[in-house]
C-alpha positions as semicolon CSV with decimal commas, in nm:
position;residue;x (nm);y (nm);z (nm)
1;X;-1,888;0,229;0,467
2;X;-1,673;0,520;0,301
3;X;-1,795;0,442;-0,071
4;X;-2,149;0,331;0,000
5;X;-2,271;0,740;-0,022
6;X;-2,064;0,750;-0,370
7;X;-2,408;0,720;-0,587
8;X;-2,605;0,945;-0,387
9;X;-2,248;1,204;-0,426
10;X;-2,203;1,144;-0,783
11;X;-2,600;1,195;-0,824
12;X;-2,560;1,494;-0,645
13;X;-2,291;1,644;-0,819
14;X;-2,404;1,530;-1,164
15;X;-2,733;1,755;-1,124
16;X;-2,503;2,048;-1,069
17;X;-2,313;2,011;-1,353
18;X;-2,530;1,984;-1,730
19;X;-2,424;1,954;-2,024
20;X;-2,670;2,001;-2,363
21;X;-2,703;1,715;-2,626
22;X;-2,951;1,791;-2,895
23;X;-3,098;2,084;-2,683
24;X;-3,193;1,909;-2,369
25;X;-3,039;1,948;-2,054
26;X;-2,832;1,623;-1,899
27;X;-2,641;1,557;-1,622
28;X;-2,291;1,562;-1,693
29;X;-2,155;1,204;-1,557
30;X;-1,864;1,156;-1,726
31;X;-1,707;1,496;-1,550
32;X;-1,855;1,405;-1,174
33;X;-1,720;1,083;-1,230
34;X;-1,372;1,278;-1,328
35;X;-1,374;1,458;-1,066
36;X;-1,451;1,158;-0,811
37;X;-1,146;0,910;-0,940
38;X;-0,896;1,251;-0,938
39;X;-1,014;1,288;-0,586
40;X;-0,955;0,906;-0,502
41;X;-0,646;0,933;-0,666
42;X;-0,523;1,198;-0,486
43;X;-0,557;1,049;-0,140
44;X;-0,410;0,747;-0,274
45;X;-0,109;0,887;-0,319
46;X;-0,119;1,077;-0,019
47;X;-0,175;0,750;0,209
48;X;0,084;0,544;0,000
49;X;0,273;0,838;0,060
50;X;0,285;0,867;0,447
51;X;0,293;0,494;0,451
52;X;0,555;0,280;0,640
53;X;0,777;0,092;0,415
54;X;0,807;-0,291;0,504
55;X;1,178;-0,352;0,368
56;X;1,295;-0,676;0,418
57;X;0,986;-0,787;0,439
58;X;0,968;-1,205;0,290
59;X;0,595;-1,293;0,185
60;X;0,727;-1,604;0,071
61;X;0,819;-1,743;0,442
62;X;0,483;-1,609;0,593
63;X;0,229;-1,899;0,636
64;X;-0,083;-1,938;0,551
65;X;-0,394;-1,865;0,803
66;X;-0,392;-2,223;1,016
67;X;-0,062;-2,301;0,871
68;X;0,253;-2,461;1,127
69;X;0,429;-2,232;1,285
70;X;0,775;-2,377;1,168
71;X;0,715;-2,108;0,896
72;X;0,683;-1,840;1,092
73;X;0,928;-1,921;1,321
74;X;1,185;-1,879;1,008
75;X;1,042;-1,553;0,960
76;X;1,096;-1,435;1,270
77;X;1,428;-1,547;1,312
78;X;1,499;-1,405;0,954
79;X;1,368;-1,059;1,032
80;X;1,549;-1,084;1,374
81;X;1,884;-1,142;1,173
82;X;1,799;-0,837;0,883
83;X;1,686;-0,580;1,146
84;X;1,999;-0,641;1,417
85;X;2,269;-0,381;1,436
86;X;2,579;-0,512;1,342
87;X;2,784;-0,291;1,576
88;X;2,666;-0,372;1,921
89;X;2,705;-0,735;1,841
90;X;3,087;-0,719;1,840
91;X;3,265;-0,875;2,121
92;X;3,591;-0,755;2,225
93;X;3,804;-0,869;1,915
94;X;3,556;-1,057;1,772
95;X;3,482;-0,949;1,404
96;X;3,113;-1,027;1,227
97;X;3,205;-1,037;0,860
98;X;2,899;-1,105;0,606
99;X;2,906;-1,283;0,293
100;X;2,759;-1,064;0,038
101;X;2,669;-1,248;-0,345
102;X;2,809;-1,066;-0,649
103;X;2,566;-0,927;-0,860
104;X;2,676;-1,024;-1,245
């Protein structure tokens, strides 16, 4: 719905701006279209921007529309496990100790 005025805008636009090949007047495309992409790319960035950022996030576990939920259960209990705060899971002198790999 947001792009289907883009030809009538660019149309617009284009008529505004002329350029002169051969001594006739054009519309100058190539700059409306210019214009239109920087103006794309600018909210682009802005939405990426003040997106949320899904760390931890495992595509590989999530199943597929109709899929068992076996897989999704793993994710859950995955995400569970990365987004739990270590320190009010210790238990009087009980110590939580995690394995980390070496990276080499």
């Amino acid at each position: 719905m947001v792009s289907a005025p883009a030809a009538q805008i660019s149309s617009t636009i284009s008529e505004h701006w002329i350029i002169h090949v051969n001594g006739e007047e054009r519309p100058d495309y190539a700059r409306t279209q210019a214009a239109m992409m920087a103006v794309i790319f600018t909210l682009l960035c802005f939405w990426i921007a003040c997106g949320t950022e899904q760390r931890g996030s495992h595509f590989e576990l999530a199943a597929a529309a109709g899929g068992h939920d076996s897989h999704n259960d793993k994710l859950r209990n995955l995400e569970n496990f990365e987004m739990r705060d270590p320190t009010a899971e210790q238990k009087g002198d009980v110590e939580i100790v995690e394995n980390h790999r070496s990276r080499g």
